[in-house]
OpenMM code with the backbone's topology and positions (N, CA, C; nanometers):
from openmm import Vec3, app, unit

residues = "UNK UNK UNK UNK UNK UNK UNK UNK UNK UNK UNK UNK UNK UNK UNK UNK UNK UNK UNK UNK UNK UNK UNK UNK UNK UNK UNK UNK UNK UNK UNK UNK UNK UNK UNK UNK UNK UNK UNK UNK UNK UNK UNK UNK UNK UNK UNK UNK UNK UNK UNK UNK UNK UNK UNK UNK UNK UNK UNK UNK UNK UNK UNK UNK UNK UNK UNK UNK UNK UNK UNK UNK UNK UNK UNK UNK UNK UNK UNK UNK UNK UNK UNK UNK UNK UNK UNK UNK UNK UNK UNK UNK UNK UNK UNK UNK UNK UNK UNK UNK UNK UNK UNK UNK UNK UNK UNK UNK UNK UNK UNK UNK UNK UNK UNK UNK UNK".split()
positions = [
    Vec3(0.0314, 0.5557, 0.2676),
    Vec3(0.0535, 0.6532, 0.3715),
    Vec3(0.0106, 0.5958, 0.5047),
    Vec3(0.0969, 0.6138, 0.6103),
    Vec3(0.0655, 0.5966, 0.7334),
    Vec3(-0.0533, 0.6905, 0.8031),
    Vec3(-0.1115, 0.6877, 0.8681),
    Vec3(-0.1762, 0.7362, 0.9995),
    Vec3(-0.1305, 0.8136, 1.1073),
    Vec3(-0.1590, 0.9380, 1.1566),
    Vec3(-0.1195, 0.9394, 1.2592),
    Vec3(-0.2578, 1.0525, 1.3437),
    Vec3(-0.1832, 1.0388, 1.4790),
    Vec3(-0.3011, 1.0832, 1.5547),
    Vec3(-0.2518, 1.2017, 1.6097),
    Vec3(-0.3527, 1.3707, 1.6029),
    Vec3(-0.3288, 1.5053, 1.5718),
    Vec3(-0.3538, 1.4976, 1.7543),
    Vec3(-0.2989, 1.6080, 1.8387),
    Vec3(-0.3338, 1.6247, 1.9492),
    Vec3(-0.4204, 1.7130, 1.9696),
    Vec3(-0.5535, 1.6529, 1.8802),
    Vec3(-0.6838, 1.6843, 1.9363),
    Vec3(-0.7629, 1.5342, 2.0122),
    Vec3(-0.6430, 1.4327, 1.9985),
    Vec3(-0.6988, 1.3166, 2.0313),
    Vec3(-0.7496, 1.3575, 2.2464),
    Vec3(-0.8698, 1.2781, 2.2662),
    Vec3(-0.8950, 1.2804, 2.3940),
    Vec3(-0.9006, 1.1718, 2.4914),
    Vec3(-0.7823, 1.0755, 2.3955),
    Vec3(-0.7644, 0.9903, 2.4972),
    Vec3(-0.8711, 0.8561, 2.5135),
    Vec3(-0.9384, 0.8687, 2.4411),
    Vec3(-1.1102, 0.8015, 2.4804),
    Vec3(-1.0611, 0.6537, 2.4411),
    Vec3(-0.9902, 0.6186, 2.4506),
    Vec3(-0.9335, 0.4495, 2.3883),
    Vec3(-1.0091, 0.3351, 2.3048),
    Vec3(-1.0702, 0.3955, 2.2021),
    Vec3(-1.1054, 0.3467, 2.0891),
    Vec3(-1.0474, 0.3003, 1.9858),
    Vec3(-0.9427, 0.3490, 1.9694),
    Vec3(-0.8763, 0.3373, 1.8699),
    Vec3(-0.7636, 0.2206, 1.8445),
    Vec3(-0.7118, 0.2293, 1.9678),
    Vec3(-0.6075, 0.1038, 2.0122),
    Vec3(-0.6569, -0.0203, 1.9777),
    Vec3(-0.7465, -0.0897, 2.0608),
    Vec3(-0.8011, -0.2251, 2.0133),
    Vec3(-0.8657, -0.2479, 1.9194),
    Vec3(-0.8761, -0.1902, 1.8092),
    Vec3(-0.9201, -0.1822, 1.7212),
    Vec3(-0.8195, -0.2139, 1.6039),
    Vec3(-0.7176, -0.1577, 1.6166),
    Vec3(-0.6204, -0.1806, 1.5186),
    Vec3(-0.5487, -0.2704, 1.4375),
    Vec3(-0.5678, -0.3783, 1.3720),
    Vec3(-0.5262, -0.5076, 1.3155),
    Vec3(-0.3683, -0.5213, 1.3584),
    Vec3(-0.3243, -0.4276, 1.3088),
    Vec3(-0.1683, -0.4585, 1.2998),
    Vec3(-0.0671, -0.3820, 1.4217),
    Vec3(-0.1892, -0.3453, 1.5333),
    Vec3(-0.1109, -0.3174, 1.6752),
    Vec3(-0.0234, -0.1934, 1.6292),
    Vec3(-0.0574, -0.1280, 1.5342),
    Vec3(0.0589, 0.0089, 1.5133),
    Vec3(-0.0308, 0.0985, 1.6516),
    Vec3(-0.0911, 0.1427, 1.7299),
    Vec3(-0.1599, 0.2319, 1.8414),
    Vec3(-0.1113, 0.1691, 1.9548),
    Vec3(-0.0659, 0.3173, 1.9906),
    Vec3(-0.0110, 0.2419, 2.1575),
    Vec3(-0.0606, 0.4207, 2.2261),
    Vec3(-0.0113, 0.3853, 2.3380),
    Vec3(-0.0161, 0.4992, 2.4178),
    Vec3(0.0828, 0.5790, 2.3998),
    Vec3(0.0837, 0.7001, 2.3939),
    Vec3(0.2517, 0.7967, 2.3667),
    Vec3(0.2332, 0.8527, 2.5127),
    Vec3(0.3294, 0.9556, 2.4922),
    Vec3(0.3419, 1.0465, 2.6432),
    Vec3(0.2234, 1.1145, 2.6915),
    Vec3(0.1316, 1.1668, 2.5751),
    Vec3(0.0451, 1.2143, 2.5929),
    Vec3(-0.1307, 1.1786, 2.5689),
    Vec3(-0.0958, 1.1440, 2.4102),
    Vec3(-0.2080, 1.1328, 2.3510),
    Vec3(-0.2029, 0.9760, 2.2736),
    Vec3(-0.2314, 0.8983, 2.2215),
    Vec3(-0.2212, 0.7854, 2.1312),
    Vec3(-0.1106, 0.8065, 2.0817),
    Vec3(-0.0751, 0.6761, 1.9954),
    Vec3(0.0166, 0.7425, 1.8477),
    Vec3(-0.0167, 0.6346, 1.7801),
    Vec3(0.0487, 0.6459, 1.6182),
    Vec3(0.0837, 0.5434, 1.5494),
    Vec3(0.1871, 0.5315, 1.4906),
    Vec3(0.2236, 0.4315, 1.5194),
    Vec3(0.3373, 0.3522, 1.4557),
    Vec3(0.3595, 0.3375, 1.2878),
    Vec3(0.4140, 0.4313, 1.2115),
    Vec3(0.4213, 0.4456, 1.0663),
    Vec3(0.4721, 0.2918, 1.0175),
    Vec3(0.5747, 0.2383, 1.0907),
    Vec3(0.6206, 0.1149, 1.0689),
    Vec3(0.5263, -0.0091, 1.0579),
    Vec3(0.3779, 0.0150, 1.1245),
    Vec3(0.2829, -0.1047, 1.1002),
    Vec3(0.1644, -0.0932, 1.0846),
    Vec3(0.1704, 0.0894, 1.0682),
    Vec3(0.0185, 0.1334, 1.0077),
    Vec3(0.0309, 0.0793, 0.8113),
    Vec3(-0.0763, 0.0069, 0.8225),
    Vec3(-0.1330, 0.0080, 0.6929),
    Vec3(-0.2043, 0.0488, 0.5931),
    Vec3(-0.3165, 0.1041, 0.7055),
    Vec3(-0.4249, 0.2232, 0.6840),
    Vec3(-0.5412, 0.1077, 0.6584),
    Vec3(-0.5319, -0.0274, 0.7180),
    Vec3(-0.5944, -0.1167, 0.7150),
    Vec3(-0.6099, -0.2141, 0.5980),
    Vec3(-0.5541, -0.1799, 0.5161),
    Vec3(-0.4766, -0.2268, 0.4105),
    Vec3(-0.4570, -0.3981, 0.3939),
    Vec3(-0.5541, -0.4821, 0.3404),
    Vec3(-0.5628, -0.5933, 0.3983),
    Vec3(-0.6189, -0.6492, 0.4700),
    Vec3(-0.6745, -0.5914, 0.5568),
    Vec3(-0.8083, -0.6361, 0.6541),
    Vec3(-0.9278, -0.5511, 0.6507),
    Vec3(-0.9159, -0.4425, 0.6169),
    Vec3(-1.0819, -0.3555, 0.5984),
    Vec3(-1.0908, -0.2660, 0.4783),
    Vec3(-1.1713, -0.2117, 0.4170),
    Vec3(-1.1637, -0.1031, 0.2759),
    Vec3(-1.1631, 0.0144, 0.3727),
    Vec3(-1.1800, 0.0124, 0.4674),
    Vec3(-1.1506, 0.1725, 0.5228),
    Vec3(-1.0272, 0.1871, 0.6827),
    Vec3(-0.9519, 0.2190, 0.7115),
    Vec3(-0.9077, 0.2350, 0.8174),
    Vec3(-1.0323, 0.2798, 0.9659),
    Vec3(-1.0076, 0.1372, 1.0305),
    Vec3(-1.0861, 0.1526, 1.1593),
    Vec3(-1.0748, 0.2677, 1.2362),
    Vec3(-0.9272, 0.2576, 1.2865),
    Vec3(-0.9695, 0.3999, 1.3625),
    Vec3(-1.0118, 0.5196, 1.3034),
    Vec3(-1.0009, 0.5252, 1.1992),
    Vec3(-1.0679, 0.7086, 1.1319),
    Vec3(-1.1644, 0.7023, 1.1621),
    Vec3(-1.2479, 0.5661, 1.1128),
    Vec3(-1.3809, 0.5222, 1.1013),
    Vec3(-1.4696, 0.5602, 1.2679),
    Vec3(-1.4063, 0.5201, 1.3769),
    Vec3(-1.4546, 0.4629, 1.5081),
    Vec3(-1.3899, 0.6075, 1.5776),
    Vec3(-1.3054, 0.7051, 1.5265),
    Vec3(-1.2592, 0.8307, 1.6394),
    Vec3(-1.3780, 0.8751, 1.6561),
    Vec3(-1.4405, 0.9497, 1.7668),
    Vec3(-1.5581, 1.0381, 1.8107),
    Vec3(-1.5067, 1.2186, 1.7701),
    Vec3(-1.3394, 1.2350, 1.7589),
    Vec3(-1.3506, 1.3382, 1.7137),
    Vec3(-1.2427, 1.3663, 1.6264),
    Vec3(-1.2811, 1.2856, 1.4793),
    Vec3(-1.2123, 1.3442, 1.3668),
    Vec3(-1.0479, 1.3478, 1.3649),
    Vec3(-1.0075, 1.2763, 1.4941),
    Vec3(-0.8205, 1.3604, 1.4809),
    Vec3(-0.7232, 1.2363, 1.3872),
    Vec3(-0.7955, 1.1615, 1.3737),
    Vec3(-0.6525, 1.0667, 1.2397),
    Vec3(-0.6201, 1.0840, 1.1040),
    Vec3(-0.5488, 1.1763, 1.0638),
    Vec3(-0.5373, 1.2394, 0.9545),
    Vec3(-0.4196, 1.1273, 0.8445),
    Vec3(-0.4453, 1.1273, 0.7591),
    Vec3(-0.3198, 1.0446, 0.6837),
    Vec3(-0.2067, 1.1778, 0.7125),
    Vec3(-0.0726, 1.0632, 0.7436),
    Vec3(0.0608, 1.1596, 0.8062),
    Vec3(0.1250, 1.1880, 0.6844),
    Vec3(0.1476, 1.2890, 0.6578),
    Vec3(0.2461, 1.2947, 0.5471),
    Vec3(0.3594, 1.3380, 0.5405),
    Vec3(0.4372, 1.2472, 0.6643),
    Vec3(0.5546, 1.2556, 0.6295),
    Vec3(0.5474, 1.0659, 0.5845),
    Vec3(0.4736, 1.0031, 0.5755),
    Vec3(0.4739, 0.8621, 0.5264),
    Vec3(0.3820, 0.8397, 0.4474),
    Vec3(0.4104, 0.9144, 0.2468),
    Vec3(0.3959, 0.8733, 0.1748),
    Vec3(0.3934, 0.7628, 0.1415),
    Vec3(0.2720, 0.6655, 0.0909),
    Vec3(0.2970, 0.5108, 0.0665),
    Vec3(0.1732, 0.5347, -0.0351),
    Vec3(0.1958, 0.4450, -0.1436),
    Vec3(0.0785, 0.3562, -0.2092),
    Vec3(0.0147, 0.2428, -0.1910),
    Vec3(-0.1022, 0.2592, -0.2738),
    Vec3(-0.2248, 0.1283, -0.1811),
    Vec3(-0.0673, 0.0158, -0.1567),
    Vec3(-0.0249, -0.0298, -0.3279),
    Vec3(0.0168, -0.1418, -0.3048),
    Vec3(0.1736, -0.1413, -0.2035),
    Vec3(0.1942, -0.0436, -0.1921),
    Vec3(0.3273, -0.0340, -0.0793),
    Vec3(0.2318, -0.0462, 0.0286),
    Vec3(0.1251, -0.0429, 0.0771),
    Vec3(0.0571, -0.0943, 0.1943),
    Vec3(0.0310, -0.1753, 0.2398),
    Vec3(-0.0329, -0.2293, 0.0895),
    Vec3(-0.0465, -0.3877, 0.0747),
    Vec3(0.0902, -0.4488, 0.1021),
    Vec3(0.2040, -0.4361, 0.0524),
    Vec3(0.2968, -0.4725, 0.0384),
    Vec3(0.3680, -0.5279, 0.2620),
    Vec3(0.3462, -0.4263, 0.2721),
    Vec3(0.3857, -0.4261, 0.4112),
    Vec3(0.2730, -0.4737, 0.5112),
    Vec3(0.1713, -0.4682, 0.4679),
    Vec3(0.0757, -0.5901, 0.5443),
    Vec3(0.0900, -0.7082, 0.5425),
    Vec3(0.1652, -0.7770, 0.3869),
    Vec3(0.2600, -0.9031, 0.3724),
    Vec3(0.3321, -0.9120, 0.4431),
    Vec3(0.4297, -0.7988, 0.4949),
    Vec3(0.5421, -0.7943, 0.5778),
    Vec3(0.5118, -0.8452, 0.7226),
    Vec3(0.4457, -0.7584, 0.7363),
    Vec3(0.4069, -0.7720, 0.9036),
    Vec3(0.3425, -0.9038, 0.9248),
    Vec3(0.2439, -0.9460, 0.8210),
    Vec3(0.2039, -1.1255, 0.8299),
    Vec3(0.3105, -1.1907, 0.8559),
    Vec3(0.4055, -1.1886, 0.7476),
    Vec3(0.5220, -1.2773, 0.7421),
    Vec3(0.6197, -1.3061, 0.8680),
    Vec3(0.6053, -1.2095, 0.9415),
    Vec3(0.6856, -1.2244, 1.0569),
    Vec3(0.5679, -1.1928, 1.1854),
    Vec3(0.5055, -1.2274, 1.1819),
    Vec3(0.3819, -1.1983, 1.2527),
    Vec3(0.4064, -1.0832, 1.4008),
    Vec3(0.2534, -1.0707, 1.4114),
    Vec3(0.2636, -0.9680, 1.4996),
    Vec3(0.3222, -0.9665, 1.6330),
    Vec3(0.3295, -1.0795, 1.7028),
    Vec3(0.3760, -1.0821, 1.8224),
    Vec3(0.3545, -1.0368, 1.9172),
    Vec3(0.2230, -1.0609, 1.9344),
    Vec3(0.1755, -0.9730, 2.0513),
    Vec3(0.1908, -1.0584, 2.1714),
    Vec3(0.1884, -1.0158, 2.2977),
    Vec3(0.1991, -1.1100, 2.4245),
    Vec3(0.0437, -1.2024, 2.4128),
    Vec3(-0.0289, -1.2054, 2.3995),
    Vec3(-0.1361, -1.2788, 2.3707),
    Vec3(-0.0406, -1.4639, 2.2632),
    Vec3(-0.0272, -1.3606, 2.2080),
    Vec3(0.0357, -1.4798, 2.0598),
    Vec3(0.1437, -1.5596, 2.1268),
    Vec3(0.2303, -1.4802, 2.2223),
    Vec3(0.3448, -1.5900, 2.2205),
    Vec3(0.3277, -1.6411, 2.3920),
    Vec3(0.2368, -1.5841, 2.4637),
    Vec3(0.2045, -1.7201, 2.6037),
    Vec3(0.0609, -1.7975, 2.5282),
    Vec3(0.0906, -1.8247, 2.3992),
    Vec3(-0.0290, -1.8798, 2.4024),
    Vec3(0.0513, -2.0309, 2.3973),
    Vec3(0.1321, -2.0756, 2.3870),
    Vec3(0.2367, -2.2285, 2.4156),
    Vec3(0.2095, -2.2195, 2.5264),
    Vec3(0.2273, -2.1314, 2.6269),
    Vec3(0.2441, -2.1376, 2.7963),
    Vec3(0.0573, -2.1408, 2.8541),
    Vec3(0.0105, -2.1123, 2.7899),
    Vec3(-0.1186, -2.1208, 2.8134),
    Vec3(-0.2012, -2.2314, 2.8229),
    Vec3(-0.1803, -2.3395, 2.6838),
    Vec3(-0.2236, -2.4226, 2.6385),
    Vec3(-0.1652, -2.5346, 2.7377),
    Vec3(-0.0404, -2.5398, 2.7675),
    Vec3(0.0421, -2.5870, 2.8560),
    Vec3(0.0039, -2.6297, 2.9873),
    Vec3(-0.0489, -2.4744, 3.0177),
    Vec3(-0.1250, -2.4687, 3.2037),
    Vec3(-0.2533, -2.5294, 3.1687),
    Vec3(-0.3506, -2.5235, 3.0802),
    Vec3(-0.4278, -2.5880, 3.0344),
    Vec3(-0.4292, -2.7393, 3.0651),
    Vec3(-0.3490, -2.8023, 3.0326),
    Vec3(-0.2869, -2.9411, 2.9777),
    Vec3(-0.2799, -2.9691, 3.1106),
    Vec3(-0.2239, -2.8779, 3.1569),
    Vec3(-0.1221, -2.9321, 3.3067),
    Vec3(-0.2402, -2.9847, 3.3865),
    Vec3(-0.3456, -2.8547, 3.4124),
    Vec3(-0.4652, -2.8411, 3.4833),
    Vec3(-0.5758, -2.9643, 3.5074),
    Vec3(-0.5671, -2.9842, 3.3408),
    Vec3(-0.6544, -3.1360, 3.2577),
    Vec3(-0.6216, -3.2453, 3.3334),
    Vec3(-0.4789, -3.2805, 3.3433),
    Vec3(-0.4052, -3.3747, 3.3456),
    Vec3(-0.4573, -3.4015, 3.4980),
    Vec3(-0.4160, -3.2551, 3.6306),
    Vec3(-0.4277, -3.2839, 3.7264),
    Vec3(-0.5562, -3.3270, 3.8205),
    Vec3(-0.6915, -3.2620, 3.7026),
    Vec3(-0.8304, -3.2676, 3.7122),
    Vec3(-0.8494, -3.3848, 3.7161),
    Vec3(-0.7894, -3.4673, 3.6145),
    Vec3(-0.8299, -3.5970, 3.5903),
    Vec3(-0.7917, -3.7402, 3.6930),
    Vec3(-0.6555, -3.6724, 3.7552),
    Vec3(-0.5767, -3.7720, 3.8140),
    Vec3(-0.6960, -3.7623, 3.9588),
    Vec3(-0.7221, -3.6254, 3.9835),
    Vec3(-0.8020, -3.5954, 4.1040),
    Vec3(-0.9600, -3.6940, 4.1212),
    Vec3(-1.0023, -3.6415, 3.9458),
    Vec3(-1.0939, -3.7269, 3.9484),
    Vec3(-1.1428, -3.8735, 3.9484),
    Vec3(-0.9538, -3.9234, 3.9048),
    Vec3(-0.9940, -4.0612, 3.9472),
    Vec3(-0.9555, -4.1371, 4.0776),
    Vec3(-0.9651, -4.0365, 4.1286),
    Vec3(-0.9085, -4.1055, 4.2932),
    Vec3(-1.0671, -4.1123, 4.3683),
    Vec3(-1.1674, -4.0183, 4.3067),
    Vec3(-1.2809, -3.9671, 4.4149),
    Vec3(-1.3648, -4.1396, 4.3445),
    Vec3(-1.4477, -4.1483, 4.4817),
    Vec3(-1.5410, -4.2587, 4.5026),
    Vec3(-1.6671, -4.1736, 4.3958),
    Vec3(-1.7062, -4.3385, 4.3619),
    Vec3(-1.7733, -4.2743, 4.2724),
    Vec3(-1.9423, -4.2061, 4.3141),
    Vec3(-1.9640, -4.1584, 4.2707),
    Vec3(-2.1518, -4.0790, 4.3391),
    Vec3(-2.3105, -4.1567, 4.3194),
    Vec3(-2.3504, -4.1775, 4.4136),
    Vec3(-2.4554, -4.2790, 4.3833),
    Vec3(-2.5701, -4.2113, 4.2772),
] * unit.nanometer
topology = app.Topology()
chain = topology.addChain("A")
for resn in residues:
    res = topology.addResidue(resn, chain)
    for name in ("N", "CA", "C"):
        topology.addAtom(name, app.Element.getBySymbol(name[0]), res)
């Protein structure tokens, strides 16, 4: 079973970064979750974080997304397999890159300077 968040949520943004598999985002109003990549932590913790970490009780298992442990499990494979993709994950080539670039230009800089007595 998926997760979802009751609109008693208050917004307090705990819950979001917390989430392994990025199913929490912001909705129009209140949080939400994403049935498609809630696991219920399924694979990374014995208890679902956000239930664990809300200050007031509102993440109820959703039931309109009946699932079993191992259909949880199952789709935590899923979501590995094609990984999460978060913007973190994919400028991290472009990152490493400016990195490199930076190194490269540090170095050229540093070998031009006289050396320090």
């Amino acid at each position: 079973m998926a997760l979802w968040i009751t609109d008693e949520c208050i917004n307090c943004d705990v819950c979001e970064p917390e989430c392994p598999n990025q199913a929490i985002s912001m909705g129009a109003e209140i949080y939400e979750i994403d049935a498609q990549r809630c696991t219920e932590c399924v694979g990374h913790f014995s208890e679902p974080q956000c239930v664990q970490l809300c200050p007031v009780s509102c993440i109820p298992v959703n039931p309109s997304f009946v699932e079993t442990k191992e259909q949880l499990l199952a789709k935590y494979h899923r979501l590995q397999e094609v990984g999460l993709r978060t913007p973190a994950a994919t400028d991290a080539p472009a990152a490493v890159a400016a990195d490199a670039a930076a190194d490269a230009a540090l170095h050229c800089v540093g070998s031009s300077l006289p050396s320090l007595p």
